[in-house]
C-alpha positions, 0 to 999 in steps of 0.5 A, spaced: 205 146 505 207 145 512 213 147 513 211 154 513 208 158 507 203 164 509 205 170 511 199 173 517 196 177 512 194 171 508 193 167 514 187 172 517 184 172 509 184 166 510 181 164 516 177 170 518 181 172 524 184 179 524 193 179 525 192 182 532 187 176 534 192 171 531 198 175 534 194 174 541 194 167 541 201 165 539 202 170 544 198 166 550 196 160 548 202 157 543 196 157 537 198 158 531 206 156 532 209 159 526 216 159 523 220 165 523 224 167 517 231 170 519 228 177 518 223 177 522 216 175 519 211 169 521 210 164 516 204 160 517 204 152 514 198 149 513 196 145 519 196 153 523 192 155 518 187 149 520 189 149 528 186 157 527 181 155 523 179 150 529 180 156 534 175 161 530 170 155 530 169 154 538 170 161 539 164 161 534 160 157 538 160 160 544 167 157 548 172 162 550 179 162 547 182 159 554 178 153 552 178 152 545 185 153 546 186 147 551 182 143 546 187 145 539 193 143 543 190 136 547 188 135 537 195 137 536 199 133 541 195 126 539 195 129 531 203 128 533 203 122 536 200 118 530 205 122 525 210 118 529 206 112 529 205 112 521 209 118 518 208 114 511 200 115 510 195 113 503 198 120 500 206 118 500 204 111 499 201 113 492 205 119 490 212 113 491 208 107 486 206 111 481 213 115 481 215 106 480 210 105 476 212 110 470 220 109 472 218 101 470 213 104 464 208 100 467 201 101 464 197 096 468 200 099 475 200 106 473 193 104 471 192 100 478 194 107 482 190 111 478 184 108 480 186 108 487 187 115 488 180 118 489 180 114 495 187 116 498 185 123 500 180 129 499 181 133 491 185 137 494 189 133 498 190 128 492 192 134 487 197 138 492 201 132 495 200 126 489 199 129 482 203 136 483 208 133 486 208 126 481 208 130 475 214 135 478 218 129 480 217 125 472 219 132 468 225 132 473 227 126 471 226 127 464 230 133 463 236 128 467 234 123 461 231 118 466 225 117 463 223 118 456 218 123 454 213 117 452 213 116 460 211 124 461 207 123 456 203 117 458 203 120 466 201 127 464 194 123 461 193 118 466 194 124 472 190 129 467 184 125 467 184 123 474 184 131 474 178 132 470 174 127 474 175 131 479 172 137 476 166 133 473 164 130 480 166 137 484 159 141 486 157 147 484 156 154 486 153 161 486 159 164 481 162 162 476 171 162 475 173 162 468 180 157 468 183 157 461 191 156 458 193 162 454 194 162 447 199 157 444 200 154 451 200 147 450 199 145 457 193 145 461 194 140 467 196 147 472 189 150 469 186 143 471 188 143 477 187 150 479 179 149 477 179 143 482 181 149 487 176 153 485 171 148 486 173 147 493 172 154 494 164 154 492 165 157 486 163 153 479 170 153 474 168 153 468 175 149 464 177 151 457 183 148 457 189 149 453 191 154 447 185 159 449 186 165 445 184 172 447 178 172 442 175 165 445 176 168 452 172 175 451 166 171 448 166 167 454 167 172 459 161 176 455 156 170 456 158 167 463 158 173 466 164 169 471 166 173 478 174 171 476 179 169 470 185 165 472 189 164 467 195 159 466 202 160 464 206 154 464 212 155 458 213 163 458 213 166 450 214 171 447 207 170 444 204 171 451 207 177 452 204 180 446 198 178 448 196 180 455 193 186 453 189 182 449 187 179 455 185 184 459 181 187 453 177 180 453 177 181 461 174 187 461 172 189 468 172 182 471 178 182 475 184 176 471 189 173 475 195 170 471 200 164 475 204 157 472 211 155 472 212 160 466 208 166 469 213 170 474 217 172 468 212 176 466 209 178 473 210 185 471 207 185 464 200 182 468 200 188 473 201 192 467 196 190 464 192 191 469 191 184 472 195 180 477 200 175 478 199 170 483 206 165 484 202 160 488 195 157 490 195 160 497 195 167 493 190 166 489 186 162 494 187 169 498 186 173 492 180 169 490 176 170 497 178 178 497 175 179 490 168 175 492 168 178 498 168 185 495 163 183 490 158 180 494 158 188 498 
């Protein structure tokens, strides 16, 4: 996510800072330093995001913008320096052995980095950069016929508990997200990965997995009472097309929001219904933060 993929838009939801005040500093300072698409627009990788978020920071506690911004770019040049000296961290070392590990159909080495990847990195960074990455790399390979599907298969299961472990220990919040697979979905990893996200957002995910039917999601909606519902798409059907009035019944007021690999068919079906369709965790993130905020008044 560092080779620019947030327009300013996202990047001032983000981190709290207007469009004018992000325009500004690039303007005087260099900070952020976004890439340019051919037509003209800012997009925003996430070490931008991160460097404005410092920026706010200091400027929050009392230090001019002159100053904090001598002080991201001195963080800047010396993040760069150890990227030269070690271009390979724990994150890129894991992701390569457990892509070995699988091509060799290797149980006990897939099992060895399992267990070592809590202590490679934050939640989040473990799901963007080795489980995303790991199991798009191995359905890549099975649909070339490298692997078998018992290989994706026993990957998925390794990956999906490492996942799961991670929502159990994540901390709780003052609302509630529904996270659920829609009906006759048989995958629920997305979903998985998508409430890990969300608890990293001090909101409490409460997971239903895969094959969630309309009926399910209307009880649960009516009993938690939860701020969002995210749903997962990750095989487009003709079944979830049927369905999405369904699912904006069970949502009722609360505002739902579908993505997944398989949603972007069906984008306009969700905004029809009344929902929102989200092509990525950086919109959602966003969307996450615009309705919360809204609610809190």
């Amino acid at each position: 996510m560092d080779n620019g993929t947030y327009r300013i838009a996202v990047v001032a939801e983000l981190t709290g800072v207007p469009e004018p005040t992000l325009r500004a500093w690039e303007r005087r300072y260099d900070i952020p330093s976004p890439t340019r698409t051919p037509s003209g627009y800012r997009l925003y990788g996430e070490r931008e995001v991160d460097q404005v978020r410092r920026m706010r920071s200091l400027c929050d506690a009392g230090v001019s913008a002159a100053e904090a911004a001598k002080v991201v770019m001195s963080e800047r040049r010396a993040m760069r320096s150890a990227s030269r000296r070690d271009s390979r961290d724990a994150l890129d070392v894991a992701a390569d052995a457990l892509v070995r590990a699988i091509e060799r159909f290797d149980e006990e080495a897939l099992d060895r980095e399992v267990r070592r990847l809590p202590y490679a990195g934050s939640a989040v960074a473990v799901v963007e950069r080795v489980i995303v990455p790991v199991l798009r790399t191995v359905g890549d390979a099975w649909l070339a016929g490298k692997v078998s599907i018992a290989q994706e298969h026993l990957v998925s299961q390794k990956l999906g508990g490492v996942l799961r472990d991670f929502l159990r220990l994540a901390p709780g919040g003052d609302r509630t997200a529904v996270v659920a697979s829609i009906a006759d979905e048989q995958h629920d990893l997305g979903a998985l990965a998508v409430a890990v996200h969300v608890a990293t957002w001090g909101i409490r995910p409460v997971f239903f997995g895969a094959r969630t039917p309309p009926e399910a999601l209307a009880r649960a909606v009516a009993t938690l009472k939860p701020s969002i519902v995210a749903l997962s798409v990750t095989v487009t059907s003709e079944r979830a097309r049927e369905l999405l009035g369904d699912y904006a019944q069970a949502c009722g007021s609360i505002p739902w929001a579908v993505g997944g690999l398989g949603s972007k068919p069906i984008a306009n079906l969700v905004r029809e219904a009344g929902g929102t369709w989200l092509p990525d965790v950086e919109s959602f993130e966003a969307w996450t933060s615009r309705v919360t905020r809204k609610q809190r008044g």
